[in-house]
C-alpha positions as a printed NumPy array, in Angstrom:
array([[ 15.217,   4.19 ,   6.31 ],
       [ 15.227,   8.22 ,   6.675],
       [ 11.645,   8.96 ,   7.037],
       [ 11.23 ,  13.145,   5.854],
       [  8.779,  15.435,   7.284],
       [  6.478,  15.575,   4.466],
       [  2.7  ,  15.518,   4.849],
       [  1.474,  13.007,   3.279],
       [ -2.046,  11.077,   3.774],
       [ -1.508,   7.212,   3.436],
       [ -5.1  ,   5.199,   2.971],
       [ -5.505,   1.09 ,   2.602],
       [ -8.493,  -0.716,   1.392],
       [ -9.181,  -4.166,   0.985],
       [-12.581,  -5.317,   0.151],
       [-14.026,  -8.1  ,   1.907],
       [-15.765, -10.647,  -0.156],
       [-18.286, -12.739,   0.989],
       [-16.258, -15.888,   1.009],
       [-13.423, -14.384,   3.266],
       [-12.619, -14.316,   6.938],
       [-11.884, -10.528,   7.739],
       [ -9.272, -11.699,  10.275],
       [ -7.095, -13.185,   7.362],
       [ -7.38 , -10.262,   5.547],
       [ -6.774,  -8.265,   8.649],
       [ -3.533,  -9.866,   9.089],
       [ -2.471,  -9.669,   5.428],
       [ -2.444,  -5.835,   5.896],
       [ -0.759,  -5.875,   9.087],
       [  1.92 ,  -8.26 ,   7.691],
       [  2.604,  -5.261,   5.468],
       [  1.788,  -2.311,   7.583],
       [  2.752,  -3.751,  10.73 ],
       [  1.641,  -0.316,  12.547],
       [ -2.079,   0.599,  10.476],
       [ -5.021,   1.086,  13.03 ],
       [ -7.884,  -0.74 ,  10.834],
       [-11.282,   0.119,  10.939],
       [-13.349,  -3.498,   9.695],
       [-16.898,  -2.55 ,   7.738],
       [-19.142,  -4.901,   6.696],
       [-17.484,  -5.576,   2.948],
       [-14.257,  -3.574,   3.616],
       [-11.149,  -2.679,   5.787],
       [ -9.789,   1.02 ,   5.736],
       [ -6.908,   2.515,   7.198],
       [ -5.95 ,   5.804,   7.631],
       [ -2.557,   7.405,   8.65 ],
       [  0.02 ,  10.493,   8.485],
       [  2.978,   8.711,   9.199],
       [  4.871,   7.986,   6.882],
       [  6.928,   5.109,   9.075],
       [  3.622,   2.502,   7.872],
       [  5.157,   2.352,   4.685],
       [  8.591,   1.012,   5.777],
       [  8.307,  -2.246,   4.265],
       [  6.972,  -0.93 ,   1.142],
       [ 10.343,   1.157,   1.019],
       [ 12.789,  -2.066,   2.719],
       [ 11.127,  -4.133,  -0.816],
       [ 11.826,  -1.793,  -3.395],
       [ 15.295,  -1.102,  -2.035],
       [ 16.385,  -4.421,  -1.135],
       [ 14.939,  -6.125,  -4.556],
       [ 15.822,  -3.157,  -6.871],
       [ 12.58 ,  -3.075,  -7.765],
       [ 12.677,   0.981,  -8.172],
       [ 11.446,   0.879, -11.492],
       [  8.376,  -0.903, -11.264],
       [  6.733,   1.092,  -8.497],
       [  8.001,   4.006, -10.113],
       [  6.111,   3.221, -13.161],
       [  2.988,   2.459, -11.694],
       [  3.377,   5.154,  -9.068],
       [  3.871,   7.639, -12.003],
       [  0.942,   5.836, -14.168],
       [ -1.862,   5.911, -11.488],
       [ -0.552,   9.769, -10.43 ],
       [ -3.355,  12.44 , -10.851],
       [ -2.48 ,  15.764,  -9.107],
       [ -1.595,  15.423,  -5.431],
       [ -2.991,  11.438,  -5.465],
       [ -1.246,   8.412,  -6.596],
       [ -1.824,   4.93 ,  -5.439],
       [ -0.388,   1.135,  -6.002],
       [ -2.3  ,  -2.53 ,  -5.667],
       [ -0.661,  -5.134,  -3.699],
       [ -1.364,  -8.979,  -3.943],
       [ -3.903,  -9.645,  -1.174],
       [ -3.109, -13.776,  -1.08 ],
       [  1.018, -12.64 ,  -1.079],
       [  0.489, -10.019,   2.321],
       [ -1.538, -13.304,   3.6  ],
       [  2.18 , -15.051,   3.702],
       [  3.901, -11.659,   4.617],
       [  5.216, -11.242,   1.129],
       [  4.804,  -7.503,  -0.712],
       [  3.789,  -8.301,  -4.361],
       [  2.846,  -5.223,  -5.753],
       [ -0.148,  -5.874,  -8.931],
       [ -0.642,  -3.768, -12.113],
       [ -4.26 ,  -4.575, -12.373],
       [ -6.734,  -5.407,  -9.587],
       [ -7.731,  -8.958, -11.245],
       [ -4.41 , -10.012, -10.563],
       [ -5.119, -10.956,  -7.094],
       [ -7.957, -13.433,  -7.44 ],
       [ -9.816, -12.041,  -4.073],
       [ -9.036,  -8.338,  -5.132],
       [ -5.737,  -6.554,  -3.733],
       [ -4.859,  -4.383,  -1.12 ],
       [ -5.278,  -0.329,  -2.223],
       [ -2.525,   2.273,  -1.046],
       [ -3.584,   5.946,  -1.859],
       [ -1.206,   8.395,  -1.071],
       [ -2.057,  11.958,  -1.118],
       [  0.131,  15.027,  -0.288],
       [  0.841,  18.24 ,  -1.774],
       [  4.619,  17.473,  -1.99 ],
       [  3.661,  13.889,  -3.949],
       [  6.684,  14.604,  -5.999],
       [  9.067,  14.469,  -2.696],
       [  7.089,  11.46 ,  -0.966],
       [  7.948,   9.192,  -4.44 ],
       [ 11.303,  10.51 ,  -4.889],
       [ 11.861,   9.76 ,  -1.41 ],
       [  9.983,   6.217,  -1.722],
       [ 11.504,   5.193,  -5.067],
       [ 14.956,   6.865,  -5.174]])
C-alpha cells in the first residue's frame, strides 16, 4: 500500500451502550485500526488522526476482496462537500473481520463511524477505492 501525501482528517466513533464492556469495543476498533489513539467517554469512543497509514486495512479489504464497488458506492452516497464517511459492523471488528454496513441498524449494538474529511476527498477515495 502507497500511502499519498494528502491531508486528510480520519475520525472513528463507536457508541457505547449501556450493556457493553468499553474494552471489547476498544479492541474491535483496534482490530481494525491497529494504530488509532482512542479517547473512551462515558457513552462513546473517538479517535482522531492525520495519517492516513490507520486506514491500511480498510484499503488491504477492498483490494484483496474486490470489493471496490461497494465502498465506492457508499463512499460516493454518504459524500457531502469535503466529508464522506462509511459504517463498519461493530460485532465483525470484535473477531477482527472488516464488514462494512449500509445502515447503522445493521450492527445490532450500532457500528463503528469513519468520517473522512479533506479538501482533496476526491484523491483520498480514488486513492482508497481505485
Amino acid at each position: 500500500m502507497r500511502v499519498p501525501s494528502i491531508s486528510c482528517k480520519i475520525e472513528i466513533t463507536s457508541s457505547i451502550n449501556p450493556s457493553e464492556d468499553p474494552k471489547k469495543i476498544e479492541t474491535a476498533i483496534l482490530n481494525v485500526f491497529p494504530n488509532a489513539k482512542l479517547k473512551i467517554e462515558k457513552f462513546s469512543i473517538v479517535s482522531n488522526s492525520k495519517d492516513l497509514n490507520l486506514l491500511e486495512k480498510i484499503y488491504d479489504v477492498i483490494h484483496s476482496n474486490q470489493s471496490q464497488k461497494i465502498y465506492q458506492r457508499q463512499l460516493e452516497k454518504n459524500l457531502e462537500g469535503d466529508i464522506t464517511w462509511f459504517y463498519l459492523n461493530k460485532q465483525a471488528a470484535l473477531v477482527g473481520t472488516v464488514a462494512l454496513c449500509e445502515e447503522p441498524d445493521e450492527s445490532p449494538l450500532g457500528p463503528i463511524k469513519v468520517t473522512l474529511t479533506s479538501s482533496n476527498i476526491d484523491s483520498i477515495l480514488d486513492w482508497l477505492i481505485l
